[in-house]
C-alpha positions as CSV (number, residue, x, y, z in Angstrom):
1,X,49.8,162.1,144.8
2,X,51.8,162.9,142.1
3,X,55.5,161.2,141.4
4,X,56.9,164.6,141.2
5,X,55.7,165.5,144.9
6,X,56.5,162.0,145.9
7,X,60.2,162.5,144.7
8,X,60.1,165.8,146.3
9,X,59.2,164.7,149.5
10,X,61.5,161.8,149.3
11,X,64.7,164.3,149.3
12,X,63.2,166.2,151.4
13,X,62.8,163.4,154.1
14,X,66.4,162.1,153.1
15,X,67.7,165.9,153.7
16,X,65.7,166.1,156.8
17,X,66.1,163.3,158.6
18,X,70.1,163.3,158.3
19,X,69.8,166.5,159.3
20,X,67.9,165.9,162.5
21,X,70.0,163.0,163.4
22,X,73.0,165.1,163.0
23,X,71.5,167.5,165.5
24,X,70.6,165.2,168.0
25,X,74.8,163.6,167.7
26,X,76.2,167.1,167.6
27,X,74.4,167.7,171.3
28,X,75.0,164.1,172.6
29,X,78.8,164.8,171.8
30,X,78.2,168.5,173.5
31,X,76.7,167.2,176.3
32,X,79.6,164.7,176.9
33,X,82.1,167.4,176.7
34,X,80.1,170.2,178.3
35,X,77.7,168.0,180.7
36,X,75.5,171.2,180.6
37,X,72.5,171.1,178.7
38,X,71.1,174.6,179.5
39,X,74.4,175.7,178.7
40,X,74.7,174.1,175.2
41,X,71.5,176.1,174.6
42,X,72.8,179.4,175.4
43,X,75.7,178.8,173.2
44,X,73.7,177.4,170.1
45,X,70.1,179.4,170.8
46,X,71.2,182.7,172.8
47,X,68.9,184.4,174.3
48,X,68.0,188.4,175.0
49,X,65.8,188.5,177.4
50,X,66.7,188.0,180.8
51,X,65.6,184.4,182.5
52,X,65.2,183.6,185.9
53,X,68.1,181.9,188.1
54,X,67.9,178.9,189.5
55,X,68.7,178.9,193.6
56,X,72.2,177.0,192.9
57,X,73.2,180.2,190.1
58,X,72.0,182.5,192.4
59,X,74.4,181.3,194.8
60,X,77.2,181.7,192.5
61,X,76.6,185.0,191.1
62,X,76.4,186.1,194.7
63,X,80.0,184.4,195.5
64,X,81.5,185.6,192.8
65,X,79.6,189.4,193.7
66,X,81.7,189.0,196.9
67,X,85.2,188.7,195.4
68,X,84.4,191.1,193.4
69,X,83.4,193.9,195.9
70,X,85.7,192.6,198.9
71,X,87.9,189.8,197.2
72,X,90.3,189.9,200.9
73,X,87.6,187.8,202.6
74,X,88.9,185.2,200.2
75,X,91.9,185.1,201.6
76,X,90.4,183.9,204.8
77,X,90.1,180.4,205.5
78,X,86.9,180.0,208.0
79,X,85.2,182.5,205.6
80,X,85.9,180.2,202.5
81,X,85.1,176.6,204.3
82,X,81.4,178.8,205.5
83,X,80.8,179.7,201.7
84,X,81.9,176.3,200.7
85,X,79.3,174.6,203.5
86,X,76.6,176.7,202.0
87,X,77.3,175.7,198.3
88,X,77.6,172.1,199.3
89,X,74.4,172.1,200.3
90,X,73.4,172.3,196.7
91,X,76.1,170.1,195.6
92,X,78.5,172.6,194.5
93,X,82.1,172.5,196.1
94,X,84.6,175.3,195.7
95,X,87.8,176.0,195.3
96,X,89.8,179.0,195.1
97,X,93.0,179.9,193.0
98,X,95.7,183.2,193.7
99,X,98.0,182.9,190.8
100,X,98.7,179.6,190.1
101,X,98.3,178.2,193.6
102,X,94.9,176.5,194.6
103,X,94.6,178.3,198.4
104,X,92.0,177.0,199.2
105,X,90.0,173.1,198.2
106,X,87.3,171.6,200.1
107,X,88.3,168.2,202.1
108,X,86.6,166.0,200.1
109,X,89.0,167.3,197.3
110,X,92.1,167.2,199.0
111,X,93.0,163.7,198.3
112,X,92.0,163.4,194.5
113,X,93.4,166.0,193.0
114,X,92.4,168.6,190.1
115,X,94.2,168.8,187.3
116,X,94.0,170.9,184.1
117,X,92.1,173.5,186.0
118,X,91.3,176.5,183.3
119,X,93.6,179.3,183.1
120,X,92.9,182.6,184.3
121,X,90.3,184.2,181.2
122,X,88.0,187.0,181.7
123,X,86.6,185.9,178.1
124,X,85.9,182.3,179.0
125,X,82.3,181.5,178.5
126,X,82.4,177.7,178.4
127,X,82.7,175.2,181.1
128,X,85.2,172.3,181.4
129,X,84.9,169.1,182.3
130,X,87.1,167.4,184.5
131,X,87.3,163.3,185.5
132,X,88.3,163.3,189.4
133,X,88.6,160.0,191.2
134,X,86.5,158.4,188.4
135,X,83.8,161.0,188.7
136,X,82.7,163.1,186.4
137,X,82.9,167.0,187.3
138,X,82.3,170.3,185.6
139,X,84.1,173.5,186.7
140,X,82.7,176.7,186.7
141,X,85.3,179.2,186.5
142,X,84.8,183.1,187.9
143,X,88.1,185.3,187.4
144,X,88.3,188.7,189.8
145,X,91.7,190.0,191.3
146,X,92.6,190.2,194.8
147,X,93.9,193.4,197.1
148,X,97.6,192.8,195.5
149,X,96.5,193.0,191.8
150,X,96.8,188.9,191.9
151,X,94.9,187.3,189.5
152,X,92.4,185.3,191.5
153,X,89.5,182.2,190.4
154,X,86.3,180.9,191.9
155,X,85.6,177.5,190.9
156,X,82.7,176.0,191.3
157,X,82.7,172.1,191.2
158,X,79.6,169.9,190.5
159,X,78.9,166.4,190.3
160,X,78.0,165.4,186.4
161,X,79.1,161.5,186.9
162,X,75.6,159.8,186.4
163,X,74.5,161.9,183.4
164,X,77.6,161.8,181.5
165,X,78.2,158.3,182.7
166,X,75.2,157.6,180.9
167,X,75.9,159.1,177.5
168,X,79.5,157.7,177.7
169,X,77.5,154.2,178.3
170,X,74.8,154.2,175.5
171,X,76.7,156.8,173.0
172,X,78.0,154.0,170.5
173,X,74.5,152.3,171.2
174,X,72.6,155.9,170.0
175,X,74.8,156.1,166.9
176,X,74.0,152.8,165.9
177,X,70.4,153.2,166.5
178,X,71.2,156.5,164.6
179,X,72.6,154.9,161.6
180,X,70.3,151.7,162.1
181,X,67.2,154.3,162.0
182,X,68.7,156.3,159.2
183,X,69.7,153.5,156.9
184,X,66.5,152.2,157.2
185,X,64.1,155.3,156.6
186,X,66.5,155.7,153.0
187,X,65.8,152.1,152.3
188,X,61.6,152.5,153.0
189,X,61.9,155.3,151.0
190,X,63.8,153.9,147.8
191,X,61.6,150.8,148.1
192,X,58.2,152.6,148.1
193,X,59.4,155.0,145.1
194,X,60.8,152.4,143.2
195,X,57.6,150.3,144.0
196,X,55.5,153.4,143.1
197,X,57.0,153.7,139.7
198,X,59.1,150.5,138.6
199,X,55.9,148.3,139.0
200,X,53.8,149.9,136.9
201,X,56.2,150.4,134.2
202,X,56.5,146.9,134.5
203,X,52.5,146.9,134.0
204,X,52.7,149.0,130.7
205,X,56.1,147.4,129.5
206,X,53.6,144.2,129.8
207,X,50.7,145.9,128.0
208,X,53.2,147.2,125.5
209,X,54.4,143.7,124.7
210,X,50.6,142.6,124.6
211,X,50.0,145.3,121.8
212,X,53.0,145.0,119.8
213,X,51.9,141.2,119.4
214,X,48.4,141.9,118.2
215,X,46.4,140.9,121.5
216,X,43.9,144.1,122.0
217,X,41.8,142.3,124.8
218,X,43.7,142.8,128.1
219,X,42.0,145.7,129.6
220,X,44.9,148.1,131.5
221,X,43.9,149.7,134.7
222,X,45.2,152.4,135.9
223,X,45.7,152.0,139.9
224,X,46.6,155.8,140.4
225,X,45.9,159.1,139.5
226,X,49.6,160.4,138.8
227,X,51.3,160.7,135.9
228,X,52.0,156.6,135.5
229,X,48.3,156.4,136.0
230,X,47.5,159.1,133.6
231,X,49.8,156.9,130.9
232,X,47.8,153.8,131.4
233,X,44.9,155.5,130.7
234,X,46.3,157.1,128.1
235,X,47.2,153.9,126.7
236,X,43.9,152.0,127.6
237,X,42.6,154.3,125.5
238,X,45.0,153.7,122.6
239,X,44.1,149.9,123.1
240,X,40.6,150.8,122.7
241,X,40.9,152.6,119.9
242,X,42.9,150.3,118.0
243,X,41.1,147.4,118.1
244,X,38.0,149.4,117.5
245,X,40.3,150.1,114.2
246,X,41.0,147.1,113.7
247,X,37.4,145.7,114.4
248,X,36.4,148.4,111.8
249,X,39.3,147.5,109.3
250,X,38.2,144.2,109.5
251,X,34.6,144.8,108.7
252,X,35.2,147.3,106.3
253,X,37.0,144.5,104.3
254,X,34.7,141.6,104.8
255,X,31.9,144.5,103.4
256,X,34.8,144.8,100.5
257,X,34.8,140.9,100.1
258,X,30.6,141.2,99.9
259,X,31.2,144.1,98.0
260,X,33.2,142.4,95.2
261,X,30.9,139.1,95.2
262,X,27.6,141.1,94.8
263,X,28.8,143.1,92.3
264,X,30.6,140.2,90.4
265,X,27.3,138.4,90.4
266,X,25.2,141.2,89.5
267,X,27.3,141.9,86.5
268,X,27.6,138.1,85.7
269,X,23.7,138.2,85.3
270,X,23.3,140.9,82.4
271,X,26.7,139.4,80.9
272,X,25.3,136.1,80.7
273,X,22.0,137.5,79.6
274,X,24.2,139.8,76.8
275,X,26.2,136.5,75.6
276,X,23.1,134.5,75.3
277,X,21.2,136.6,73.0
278,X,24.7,137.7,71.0
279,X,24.8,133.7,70.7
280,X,20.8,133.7,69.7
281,X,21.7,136.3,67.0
282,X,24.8,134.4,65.7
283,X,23.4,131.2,65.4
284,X,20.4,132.3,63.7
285,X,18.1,131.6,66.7
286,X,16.5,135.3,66.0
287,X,15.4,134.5,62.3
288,X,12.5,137.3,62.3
289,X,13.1,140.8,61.8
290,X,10.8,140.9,65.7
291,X,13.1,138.1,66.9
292,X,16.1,140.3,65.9
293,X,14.2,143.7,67.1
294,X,13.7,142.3,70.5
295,X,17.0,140.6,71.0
296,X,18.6,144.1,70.4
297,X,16.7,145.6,72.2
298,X,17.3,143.0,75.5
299,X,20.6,143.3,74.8
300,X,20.4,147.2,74.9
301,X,18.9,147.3,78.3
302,X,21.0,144.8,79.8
303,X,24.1,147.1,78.6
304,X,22.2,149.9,80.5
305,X,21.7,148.1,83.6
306,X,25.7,147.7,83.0
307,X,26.4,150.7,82.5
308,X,24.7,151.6,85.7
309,X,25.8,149.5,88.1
310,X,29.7,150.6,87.4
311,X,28.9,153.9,87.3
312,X,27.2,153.3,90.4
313,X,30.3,151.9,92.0
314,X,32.9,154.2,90.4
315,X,30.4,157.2,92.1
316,X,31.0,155.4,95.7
317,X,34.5,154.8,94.9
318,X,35.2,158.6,94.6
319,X,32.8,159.4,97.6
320,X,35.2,157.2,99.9
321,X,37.5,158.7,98.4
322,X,36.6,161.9,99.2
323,X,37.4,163.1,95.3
324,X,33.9,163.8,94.2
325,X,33.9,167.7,93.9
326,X,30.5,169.6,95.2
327,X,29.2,172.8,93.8
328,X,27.0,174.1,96.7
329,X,24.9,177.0,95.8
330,X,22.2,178.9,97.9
331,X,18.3,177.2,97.0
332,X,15.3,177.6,97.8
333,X,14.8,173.3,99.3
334,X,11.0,173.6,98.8
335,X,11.0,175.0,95.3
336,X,13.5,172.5,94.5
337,X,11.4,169.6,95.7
338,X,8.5,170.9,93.9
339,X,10.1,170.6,90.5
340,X,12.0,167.0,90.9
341,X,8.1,165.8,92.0
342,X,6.4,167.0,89.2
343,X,9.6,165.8,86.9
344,X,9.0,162.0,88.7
345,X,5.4,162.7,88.1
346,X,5.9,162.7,84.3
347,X,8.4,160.1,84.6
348,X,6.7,157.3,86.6
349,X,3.0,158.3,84.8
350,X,2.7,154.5,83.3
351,X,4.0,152.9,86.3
352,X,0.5,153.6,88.2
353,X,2.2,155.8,91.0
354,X,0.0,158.2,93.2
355,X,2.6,160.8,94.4
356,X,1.6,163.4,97.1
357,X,3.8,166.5,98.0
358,X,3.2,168.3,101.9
359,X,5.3,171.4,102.7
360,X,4.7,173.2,105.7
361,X,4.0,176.7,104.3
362,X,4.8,178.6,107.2
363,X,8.8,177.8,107.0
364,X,11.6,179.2,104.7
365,X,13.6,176.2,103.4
366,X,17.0,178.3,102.4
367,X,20.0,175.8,102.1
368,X,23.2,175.3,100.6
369,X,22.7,172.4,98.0
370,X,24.6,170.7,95.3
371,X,21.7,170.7,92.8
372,X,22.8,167.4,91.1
373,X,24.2,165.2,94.4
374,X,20.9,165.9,95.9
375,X,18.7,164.9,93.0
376,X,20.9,161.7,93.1
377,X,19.8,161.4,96.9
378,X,15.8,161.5,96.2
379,X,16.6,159.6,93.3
380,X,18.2,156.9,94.9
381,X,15.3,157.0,97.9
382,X,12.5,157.3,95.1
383,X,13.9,153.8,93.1
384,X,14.8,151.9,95.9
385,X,11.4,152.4,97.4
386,X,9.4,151.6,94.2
387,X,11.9,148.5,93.0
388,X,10.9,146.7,95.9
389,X,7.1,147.9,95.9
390,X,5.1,144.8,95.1
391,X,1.8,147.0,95.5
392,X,-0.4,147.1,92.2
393,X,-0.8,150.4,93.3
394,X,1.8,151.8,94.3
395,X,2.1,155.5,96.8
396,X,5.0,157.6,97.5
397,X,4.2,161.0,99.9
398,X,6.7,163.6,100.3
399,X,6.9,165.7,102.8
400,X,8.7,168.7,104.0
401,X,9.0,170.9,107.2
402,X,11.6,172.3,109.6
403,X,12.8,170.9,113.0
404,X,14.9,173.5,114.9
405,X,17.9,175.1,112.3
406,X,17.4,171.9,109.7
407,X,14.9,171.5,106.8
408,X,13.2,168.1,107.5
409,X,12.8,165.9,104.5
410,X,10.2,162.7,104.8
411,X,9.1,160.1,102.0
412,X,6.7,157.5,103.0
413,X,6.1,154.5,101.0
414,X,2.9,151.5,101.0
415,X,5.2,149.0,100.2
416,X,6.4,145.8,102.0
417,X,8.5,147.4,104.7
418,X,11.8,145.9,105.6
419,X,12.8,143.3,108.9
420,X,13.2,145.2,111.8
421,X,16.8,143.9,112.2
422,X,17.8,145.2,108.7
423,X,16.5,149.1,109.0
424,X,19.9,150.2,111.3
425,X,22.0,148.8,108.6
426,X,20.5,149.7,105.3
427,X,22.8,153.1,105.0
428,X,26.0,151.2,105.5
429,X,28.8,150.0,103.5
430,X,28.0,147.9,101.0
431,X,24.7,146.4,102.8
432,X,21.6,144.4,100.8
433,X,18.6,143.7,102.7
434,X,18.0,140.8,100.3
435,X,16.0,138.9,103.0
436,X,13.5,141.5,103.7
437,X,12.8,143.1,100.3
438,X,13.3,140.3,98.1
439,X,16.2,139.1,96.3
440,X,15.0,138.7,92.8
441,X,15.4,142.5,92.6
442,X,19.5,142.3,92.5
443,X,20.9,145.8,93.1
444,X,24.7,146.4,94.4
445,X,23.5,147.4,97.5
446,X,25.5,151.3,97.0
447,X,22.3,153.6,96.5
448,X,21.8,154.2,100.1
449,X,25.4,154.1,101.5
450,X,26.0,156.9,98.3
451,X,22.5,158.9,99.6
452,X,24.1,158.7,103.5
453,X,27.5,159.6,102.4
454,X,25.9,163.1,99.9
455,X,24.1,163.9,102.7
456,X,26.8,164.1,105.2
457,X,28.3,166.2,102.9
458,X,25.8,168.5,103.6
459,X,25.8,168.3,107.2
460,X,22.8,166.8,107.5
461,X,21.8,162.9,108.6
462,X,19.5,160.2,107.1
463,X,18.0,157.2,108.9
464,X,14.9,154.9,108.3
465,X,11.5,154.2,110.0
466,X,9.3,150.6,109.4
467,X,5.3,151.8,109.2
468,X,3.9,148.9,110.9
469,X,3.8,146.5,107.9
470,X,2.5,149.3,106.0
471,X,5.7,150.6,103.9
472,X,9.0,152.6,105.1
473,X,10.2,155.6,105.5
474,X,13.4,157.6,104.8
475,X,14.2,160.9,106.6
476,X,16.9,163.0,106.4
477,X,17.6,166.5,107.4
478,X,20.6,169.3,106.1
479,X,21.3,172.6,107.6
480,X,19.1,175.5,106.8
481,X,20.9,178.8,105.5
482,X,20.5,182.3,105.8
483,X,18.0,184.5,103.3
484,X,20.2,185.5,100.3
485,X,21.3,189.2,100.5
């Protein structure tokens, strides 16, 4: 249930109830003053239709018929104490008023006394209620005129003592159950809101306090579905997602750290190699023209291998970046592929590679390509697999097809494979599988996180495969494009 209903029904119970036990006062407090229940209904709920009379209003409409239609009889005595025997059977006593004198009031009336009888009224509607000898009576009043143009009054007397004397009894015991009942149902219903809501606010103030101070691993449960719940899930999830964040920021800098110590020992290694044969030279080590010749010539590859590995670095650097610019343009993938294999053909000729090329001619291989990123992609697949190829005969075998709406690259390798452990892990950040392919090869450990990071950029994926002991192999895929109009 939602707070906003809950609230709603809260004021709606605290109208209601108040409401109710107003009614129920209101008719206590008519009933004491009318003693008539049936008649506090007519006044309040009036009804149209005609009801049925009971045997004692029967009698009375019938009396007060008679003074109507021959109102003399009323002035005789034997004819009043018969009506008045017949009424008392029903406990109803009457008395009858000429003007303002009472000529006629039954014996057991004689004595006590009535006062405050009502006045002659034709538009009276209401009863009274009278206290007569300690009893307590109501007085039905029915107005006619006699022969003389007198005004003239039937009233009819009955016994309310035990009923009233009841609500006069237990009436200050009703209100305070009233108010008892009433403050209690507002107190239930302020504690269970504020129970429903200021509890878990407390929760999230707590969580809150949690977060602020850097502690990420105290789940928060949400223990409803309303709004309050939908903010603790809201902020479980933020507590989720930060300190998967911060578990990310925090390997992304340790992979910084590695980062930095690779490359600062990979570049101490052709340095030192560079100083040592600058020294050769200086000191006259190299004293033969070859001596010189090859020293230079060291020294000239090491520079390369140099140059390489920072451009290598300043290439990634711009990729995380998200500042190296692509010039996409519409290719034909499996023409492309034929050319960069018979280019590495010519390339690797002395290096003893057997390179074989499968397309599956039955496919189009349309796609939107940035000629140069991509070549740096195979490139980068293509040295990494023959640096760490300790075959004397080495194989590479390309192949290309397509799987659903991607053109599906494959390059398959006879070299030493990597640890099983290492293959989820050799596209990320920074990685070196030094363990599995050997570390005497060096290498920043950037060639495959810059391939997985060109070919997101074209929409595609790239992931790795161990052959058994029997090489690797690096797949990727990019989205195929329509034919060129």
């Amino acid at each position: 249930m939602s707070i906003r209903l809950r609230l709603l029904l809260s004021y709606i119970a605290m109208i209601i109830i108040p409401v109710v036990f107003s009614i129920i006062m209101v008719t206590l407090v008519s009933f004491l003053f009318r003693g008539d229940i049936k008649e506090i209904r007519d006044i309040y709920f009036p009804s149209n239709e005609p009801e049925e009379t009971s045997i004692k209003e029967s009698l009375m409409i019938d009396t007060h018929q008679q003074s109507m239609l021959n109102s003399e009889q009323f002035l005789d005595q034997s004819f009043l104490k018969e009506t008045e025997h017949k009424l008392n059977q029903y406990d109803i006593r009457l008395v009858v008023r000429k003007g303002k004198q009472l000529i006629y009031v039954p014996p057991s009336l004689e004595n006590k006394g009535i006062k405050d009888v009502p006045p002659f009224d034709f538009n009276q509607e209401m009863d009274a209620i009278e206290e007569i000898d300690h009893q307590f009576v109501t007085i039905k009043p029915f107005n006619f005129y006699f022969p003389d143009k007198t005004e003239g009054t039937l009233f009819f007397i009955q016994d309310v003592s035990n009923v009233t004397g009841f609500v006069r009894t237990f009436f200050p015991i009703i209100i305070t159950l009233l108010l008892i009942i009433l403050i209690a149902t507002n107190s239930l219903l302020t504690y269970y809101m504020s129970r429903s809501i200021i509890r878990p606010i407390r929760k999230l103030q707590t969580a809150a306090s949690l977060i602020k101070e850097g502690n990420l691993n105290v789940e928060i449960k949400a223990e409803s579905k309303d709004e309050l719940g939908q903010l603790a899930k809201g902020f479980e999830e933020m507590r989720v997602r930060l300190k998967e964040s911060i578990d990310i920021q925090v390997a992304y800098e340790n992979n910084r750290k590695e980062l930095i110590a690779n490359i600062s020992h990979d570049l101490k290694t052709p340095i030192t190699s560079i100083k040592g044969y600058v020294e050769g030279i200086r000191d006259g080590v190299a004293n033969s023209q070859e001596k010189m010749d090859r020293y230079i010539q060291t020294i000239y590859l090491k520079s390369n291998d140099l140059d390489h590995m920072i451009d290598q670095l300043f290439l990634y650097s711009k990729l995380d970046l998200q500042r190296l610019p692509f010039q996409f343009e519409w290719i034909k993938f499996d023409q492309y592929l034929r050319d960069f294999v018979e280019e590495l053909r010519f390339d690797v000729e002395e290096m003893k590679v057997n390179i074989h090329l499968t397309i599956d001619e039955s496919e189009t291989y349309a796609a939107m390509v940035d000629r140069e990123q991509m070549k740096r992609v195979i490139t980068n697949i293509v040295d990494n697999s023959l640096k760490y190829n300790d075959k004397e005969e080495k194989v590479l075998h390309f192949y290309l097809s397509v799987q659903n709406s991607h053109i599906f690259f494959k390059l398959e390798d006879n070299g030493p494979g990597i640890n099983e452990k290492s293959i989820p892990h050799i596209f990320d950040q920074f990685y070196r599988a030094d363990l599995a392919r050997g570390t005497e090869k060096g290498g920043s450990g950037l060639g495959l996180s810059i391939s997985k990071r060109i070919i997101e950029e074209h929409q595609g994926t790239i992931w790795a495969e161990n052959n058994n002991g029997q090489g690797i192999t690096i797949l990727f895929t990019i989205k195929k494009a329509g034919e060129k109009g």
